[in-house]
C-alpha positions as CSV (number, residue, x, y, z in Angstrom):
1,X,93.4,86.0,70.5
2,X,93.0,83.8,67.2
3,X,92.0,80.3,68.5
4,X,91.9,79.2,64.9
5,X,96.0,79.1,65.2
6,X,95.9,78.2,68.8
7,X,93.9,74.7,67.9
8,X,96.6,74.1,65.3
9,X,94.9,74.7,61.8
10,X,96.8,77.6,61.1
11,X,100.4,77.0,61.9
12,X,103.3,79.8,61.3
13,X,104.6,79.7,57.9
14,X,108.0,81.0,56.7
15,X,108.0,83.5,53.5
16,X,108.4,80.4,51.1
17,X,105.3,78.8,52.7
18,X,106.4,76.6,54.5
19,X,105.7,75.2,58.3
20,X,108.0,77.1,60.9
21,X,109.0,74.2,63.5
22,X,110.4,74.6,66.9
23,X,114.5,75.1,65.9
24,X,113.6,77.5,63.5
25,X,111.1,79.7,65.9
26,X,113.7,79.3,68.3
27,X,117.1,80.4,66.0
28,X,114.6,83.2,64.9
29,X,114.6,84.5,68.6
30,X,117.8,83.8,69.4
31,X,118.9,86.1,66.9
32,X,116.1,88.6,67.9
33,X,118.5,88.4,71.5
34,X,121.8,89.0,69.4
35,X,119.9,91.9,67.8
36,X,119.1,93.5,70.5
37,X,122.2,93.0,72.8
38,X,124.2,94.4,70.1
39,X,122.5,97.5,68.4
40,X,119.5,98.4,70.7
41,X,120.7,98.0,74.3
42,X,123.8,99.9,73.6
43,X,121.9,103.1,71.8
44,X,119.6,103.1,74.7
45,X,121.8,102.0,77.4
46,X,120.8,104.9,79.9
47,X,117.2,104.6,79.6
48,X,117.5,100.8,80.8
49,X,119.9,101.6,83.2
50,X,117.5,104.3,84.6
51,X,114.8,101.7,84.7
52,X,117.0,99.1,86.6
53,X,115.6,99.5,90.0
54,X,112.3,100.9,89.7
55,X,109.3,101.6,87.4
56,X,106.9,104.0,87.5
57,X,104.3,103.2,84.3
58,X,102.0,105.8,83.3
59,X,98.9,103.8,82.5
60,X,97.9,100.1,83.1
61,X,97.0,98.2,79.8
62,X,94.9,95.0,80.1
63,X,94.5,93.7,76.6
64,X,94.5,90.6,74.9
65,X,96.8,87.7,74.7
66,X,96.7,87.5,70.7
67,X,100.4,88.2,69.4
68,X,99.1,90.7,66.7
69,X,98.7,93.2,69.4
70,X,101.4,95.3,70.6
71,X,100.5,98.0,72.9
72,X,104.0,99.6,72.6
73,X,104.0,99.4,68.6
74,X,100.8,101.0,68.3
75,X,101.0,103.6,71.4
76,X,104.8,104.6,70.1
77,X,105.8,103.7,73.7
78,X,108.4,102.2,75.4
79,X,109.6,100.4,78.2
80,X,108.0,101.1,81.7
81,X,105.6,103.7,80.3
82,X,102.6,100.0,80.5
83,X,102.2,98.3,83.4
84,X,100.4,95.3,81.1
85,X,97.9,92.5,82.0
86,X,97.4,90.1,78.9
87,X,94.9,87.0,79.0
88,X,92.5,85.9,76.2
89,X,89.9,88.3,75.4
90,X,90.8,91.0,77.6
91,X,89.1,89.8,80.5
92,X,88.7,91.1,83.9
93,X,86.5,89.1,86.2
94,X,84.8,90.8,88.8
95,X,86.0,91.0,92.1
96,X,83.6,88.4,93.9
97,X,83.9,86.3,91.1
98,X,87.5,85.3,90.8
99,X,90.4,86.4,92.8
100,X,93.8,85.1,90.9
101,X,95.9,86.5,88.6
102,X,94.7,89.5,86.9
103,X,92.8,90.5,89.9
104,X,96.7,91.3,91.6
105,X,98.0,92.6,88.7
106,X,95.1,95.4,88.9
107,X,95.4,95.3,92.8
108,X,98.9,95.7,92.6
109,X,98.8,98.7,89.6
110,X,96.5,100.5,91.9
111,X,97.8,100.5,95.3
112,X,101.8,99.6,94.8
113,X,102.3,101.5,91.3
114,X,99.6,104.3,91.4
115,X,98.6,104.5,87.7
116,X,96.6,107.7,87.0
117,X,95.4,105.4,83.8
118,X,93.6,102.4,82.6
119,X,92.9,101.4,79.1
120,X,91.3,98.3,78.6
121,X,91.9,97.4,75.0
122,X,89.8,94.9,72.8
123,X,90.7,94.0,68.9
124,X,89.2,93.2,65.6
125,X,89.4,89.3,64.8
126,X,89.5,88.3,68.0
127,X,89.0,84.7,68.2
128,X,87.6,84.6,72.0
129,X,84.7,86.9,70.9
130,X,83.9,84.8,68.0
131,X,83.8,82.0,70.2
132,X,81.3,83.8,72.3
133,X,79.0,83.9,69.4
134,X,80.0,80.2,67.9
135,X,80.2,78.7,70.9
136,X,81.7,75.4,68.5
137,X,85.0,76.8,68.5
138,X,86.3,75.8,71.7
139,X,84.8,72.5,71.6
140,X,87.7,70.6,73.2
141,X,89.1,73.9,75.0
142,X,87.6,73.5,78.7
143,X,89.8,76.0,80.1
144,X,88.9,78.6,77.5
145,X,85.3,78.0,77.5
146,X,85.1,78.6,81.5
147,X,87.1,81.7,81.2
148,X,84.7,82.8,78.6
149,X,82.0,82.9,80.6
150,X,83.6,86.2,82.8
151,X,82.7,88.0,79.1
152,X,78.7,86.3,79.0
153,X,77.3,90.0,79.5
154,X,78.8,91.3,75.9
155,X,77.4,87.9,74.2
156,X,74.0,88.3,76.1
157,X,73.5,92.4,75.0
158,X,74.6,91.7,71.5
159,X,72.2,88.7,71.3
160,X,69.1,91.3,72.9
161,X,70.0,94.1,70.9
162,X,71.5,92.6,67.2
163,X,70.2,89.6,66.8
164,X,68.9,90.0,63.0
165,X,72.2,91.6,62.8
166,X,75.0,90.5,60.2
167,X,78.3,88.4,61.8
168,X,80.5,91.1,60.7
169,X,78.1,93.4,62.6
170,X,77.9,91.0,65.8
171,X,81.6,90.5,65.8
172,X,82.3,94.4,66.0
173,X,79.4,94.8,68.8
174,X,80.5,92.0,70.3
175,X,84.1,93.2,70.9
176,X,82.6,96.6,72.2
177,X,80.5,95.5,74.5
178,X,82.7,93.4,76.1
179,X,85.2,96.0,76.8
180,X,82.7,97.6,78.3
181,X,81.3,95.3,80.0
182,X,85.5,94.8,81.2
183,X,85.4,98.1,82.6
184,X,82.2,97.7,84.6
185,X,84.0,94.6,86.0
186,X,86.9,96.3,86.9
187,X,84.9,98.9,88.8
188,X,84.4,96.1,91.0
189,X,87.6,95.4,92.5
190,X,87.9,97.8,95.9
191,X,91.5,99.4,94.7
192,X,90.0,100.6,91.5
193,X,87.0,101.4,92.7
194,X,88.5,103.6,96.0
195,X,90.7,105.3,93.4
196,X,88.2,106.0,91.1
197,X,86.0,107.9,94.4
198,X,89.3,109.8,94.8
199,X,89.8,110.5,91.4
200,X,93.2,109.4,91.3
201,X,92.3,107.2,88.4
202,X,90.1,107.0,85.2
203,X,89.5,104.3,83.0
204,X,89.4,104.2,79.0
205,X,88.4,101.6,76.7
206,X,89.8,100.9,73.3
207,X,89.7,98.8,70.1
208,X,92.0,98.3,68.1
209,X,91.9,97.6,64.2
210,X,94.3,95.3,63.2
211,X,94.3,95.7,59.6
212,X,94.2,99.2,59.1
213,X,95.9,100.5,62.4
214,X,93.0,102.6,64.2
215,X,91.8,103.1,67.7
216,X,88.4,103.6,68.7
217,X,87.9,104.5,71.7
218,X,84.5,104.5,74.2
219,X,83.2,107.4,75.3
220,X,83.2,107.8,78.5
221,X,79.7,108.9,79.1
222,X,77.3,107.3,76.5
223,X,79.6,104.5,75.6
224,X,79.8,105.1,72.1
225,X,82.8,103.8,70.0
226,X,84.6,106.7,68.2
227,X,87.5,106.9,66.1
228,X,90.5,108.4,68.2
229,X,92.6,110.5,66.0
């Protein structure tokens, strides 16, 4: 999530430069609709018509809210292969903690859907975990700054373990630790964690690149970031 555009100082520009407002965001999706009604539904029509009256995803994907991450562009997936939970930061509270609206969507993944998966998928230039390190930038963002705090553990290891470190370097910790520190979270919650005892379910844990495309992904046992190829 960029909170940089969410606050309003970057605002969506057209090609020429100039400030998108709400008609033309809105005549630009509009079109997206005609688009899609017209050419893609109809080449695909019995895949949605499969998926109608039931879905059976492969893997649940929590990631963040930012709109430069698409799970299905990256992945080369497509419709009901994610059951996806989205929130700033890619946050999963423990169980104890908070009970609300991720919290079902895992609960309900695990014991109504049955995923055999999890990927819990950070990104570069996140704006929540550059918040987490300037804690300035959400001045005047209550309700981010409270859900920030479910993510505390990532700040306080990279603060322990990198403090002399570079921001570029702090920033990429940062956002590695915290999925981590996702997944331990998500062990918490009794579905997950009576599935994982079963094993009827394993959990991964990504990041994403934005600019150049790549996946790293954790390993499972040391917790090491490698590039998944």
């Amino acid at each position: 999530m960029n909170l940089e555009s969410s606050r309003g100082e970057r605002a969506p520009v057209r090609p020429d430069g100039g400030i998108v407002n709400s008609q033309e965001a809105l005549a630009k999706i509009v079109e997206g609709v005609r688009r899609f009604q017209a050419e893609v539904y109809p080449a695909q029509r019995a895949m949605f018509e499969a998926l109608r009256a039931r879905q059976q995803p492969m893997a649940l994907f929590i990631t963040c809210a930012d709109s430069r991450v698409v799970p299905n562009l990256f992945t080369q997936t497509g419709p009901g292969d994610f059951f996806v939970e989205r929130n700033p930061g890619n946050i999963v509270p423990e169980y104890s903690e908070f009970i609300g609206g991720v919290s079902s969507g895992v609960e309900y993944a695990m014991l109504a859907l049955k995923v055999p998966l999890v990927i819990i998928c950070g990104h570069t230039d996140c704006g929540v975990m550059k918040s987490l390190l300037h804690s300035e930038q959400v001045e005047g963002l209550p309700a981010v700054k409270q859900w920030m705090q479910y993510a505390s553990a990532a700040r306080d290891r990279v603060a322990h373990e990198h403090g002399n470190a570079s921001d570029e370097e702090k920033l990429r910790r940062i956002t590695e630790y915290n999925v981590l520190t996702q997944i331990g979270n998500l062990k918490s919650h009794p579905s997950v964690s009576a599935r994982i005892a079963s094993g009827e379910v394993e959990i991964r844990g990504w990041v994403y690149d934005i600019g150049d495309g790549s996946i790293w992904a954790a390993d499972p046992g040391s917790g090491e970031f490698q590039h998944l190829t």
